[in-house]
C-alpha positions in Angstrom: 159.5 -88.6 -36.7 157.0 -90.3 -34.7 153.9 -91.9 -36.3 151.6 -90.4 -33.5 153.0 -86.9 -35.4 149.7 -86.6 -37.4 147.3 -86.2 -33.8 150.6 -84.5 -31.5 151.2 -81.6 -34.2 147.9 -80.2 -32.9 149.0 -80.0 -28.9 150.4 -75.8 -30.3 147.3 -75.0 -32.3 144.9 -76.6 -30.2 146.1 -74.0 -27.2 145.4 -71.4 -29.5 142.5 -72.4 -31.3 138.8 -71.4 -30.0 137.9 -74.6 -30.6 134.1 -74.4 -30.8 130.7 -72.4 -29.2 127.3 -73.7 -29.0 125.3 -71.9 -32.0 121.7 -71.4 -30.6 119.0 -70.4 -32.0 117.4 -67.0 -30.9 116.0 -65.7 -34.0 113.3 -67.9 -34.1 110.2 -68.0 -32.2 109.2 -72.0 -32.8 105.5 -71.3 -35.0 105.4 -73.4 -38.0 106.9 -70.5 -40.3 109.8 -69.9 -38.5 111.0 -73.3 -36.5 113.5 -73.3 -33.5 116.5 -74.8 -34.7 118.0 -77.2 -32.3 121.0 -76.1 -31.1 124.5 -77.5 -31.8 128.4 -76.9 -31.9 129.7 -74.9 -34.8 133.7 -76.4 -34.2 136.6 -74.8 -35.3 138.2 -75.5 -39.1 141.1 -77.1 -36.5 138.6 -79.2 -34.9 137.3 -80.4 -37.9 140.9 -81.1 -39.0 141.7 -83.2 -36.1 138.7 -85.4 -36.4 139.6 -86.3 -40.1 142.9 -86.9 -38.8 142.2 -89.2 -36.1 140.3 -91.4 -38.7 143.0 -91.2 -40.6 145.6 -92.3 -38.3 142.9 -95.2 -36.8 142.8 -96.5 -41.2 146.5 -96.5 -41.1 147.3 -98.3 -38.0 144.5 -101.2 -38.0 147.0 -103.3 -35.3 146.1 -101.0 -32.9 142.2 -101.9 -32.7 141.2 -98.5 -32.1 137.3 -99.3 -33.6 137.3 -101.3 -30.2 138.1 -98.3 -28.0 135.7 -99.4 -25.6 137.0 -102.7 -24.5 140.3 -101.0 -24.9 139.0 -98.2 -22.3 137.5 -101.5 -20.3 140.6 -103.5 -20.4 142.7 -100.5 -18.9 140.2 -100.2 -15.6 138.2 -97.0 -17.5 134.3 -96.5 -18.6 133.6 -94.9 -22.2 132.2 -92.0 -20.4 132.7 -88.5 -19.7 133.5 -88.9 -15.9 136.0 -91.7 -16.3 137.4 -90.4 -19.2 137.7 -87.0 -18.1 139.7 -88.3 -14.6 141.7 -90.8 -16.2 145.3 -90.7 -14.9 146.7 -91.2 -18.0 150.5 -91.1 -16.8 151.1 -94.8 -17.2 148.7 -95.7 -19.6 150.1 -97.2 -23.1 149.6 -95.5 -27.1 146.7 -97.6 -27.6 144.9 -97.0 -24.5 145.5 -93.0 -24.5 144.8 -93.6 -28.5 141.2 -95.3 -27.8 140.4 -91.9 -24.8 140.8 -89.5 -28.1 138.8 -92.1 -30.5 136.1 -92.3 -27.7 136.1 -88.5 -27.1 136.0 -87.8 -30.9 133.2 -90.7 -31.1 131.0 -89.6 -28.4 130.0 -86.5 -30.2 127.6 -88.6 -32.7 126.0 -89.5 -29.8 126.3 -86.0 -27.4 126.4 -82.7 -28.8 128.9 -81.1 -27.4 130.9 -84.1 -25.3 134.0 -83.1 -27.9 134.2 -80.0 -27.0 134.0 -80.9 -23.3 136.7 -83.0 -23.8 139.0 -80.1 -25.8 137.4 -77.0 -23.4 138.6 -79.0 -20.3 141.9 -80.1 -21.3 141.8 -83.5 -21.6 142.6 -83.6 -25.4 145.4 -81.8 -24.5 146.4 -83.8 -21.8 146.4 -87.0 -23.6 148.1 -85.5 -26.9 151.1 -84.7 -24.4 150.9 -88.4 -23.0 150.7 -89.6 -26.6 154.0 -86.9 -27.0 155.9 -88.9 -24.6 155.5 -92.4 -25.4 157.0 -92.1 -28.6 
């Protein structure tokens, strides 16, 4: 048993999963009784799931920094930020530096609606669990 198990268990499900749509508002038409709701990601229970279980592993593994995932990312030649992130090779990258991609992907939503979902729709999450798989 690997303890990268809790995050790599999802490489099956998230393949299968829907993972998440945008949720925008068309019922509405904006006057003061009936406001525009802004739109936003309605995420699978799954997604949900692996969020709370990134957090999880990040509280049980303080030695590997991962609240720094930005000077990790900066250390190993990569910007927090979609482009970078999204091109990364990630072939010879270490656990902590393919750990702080999913902790900046997962992070970046409080800041981009959406960017999450990027990053699961386009297959990097995928990509970096199966890195994460093979460094065990």
């Amino acid at each position: 048993m690997s303890k990268y198990d809790i995050l790599t268990k999802y490489i099956p499900i998230i393949q299968a999963d829907s993972i998440g749509v945008w949720v925008v508002d068309k019922e509405n038409d904006g006057t003061p009784e009936h406001p525009i709701q802004m739109p936003f990601v309605g995420y699978s229970e799954m997604v949900h799931n692996f969020i709370n279980d990134v957090y999880t592993f990040e509280e049980s593994n303080n030695d590997m920094e991962l609240t720094r995932y930005g000077d990790i990312l900066k250390d190993n030649g990569l910007e927090w930020g979609t482009e970078s992130m999204t091109y990364a090779d990630v072939s010879n990258l270490n656990a902590q530096c393919v750990l702080a991609l999913i902790m900046g992907a997962v992070r970046a939503e409080r800041f981009c609606d959406g960017a999450l979902l990027d990053f699961f729709k386009n297959g990097c999450m995928l990509k970096w669990l199966e890195r994460l798989n093979g460094i065990e």
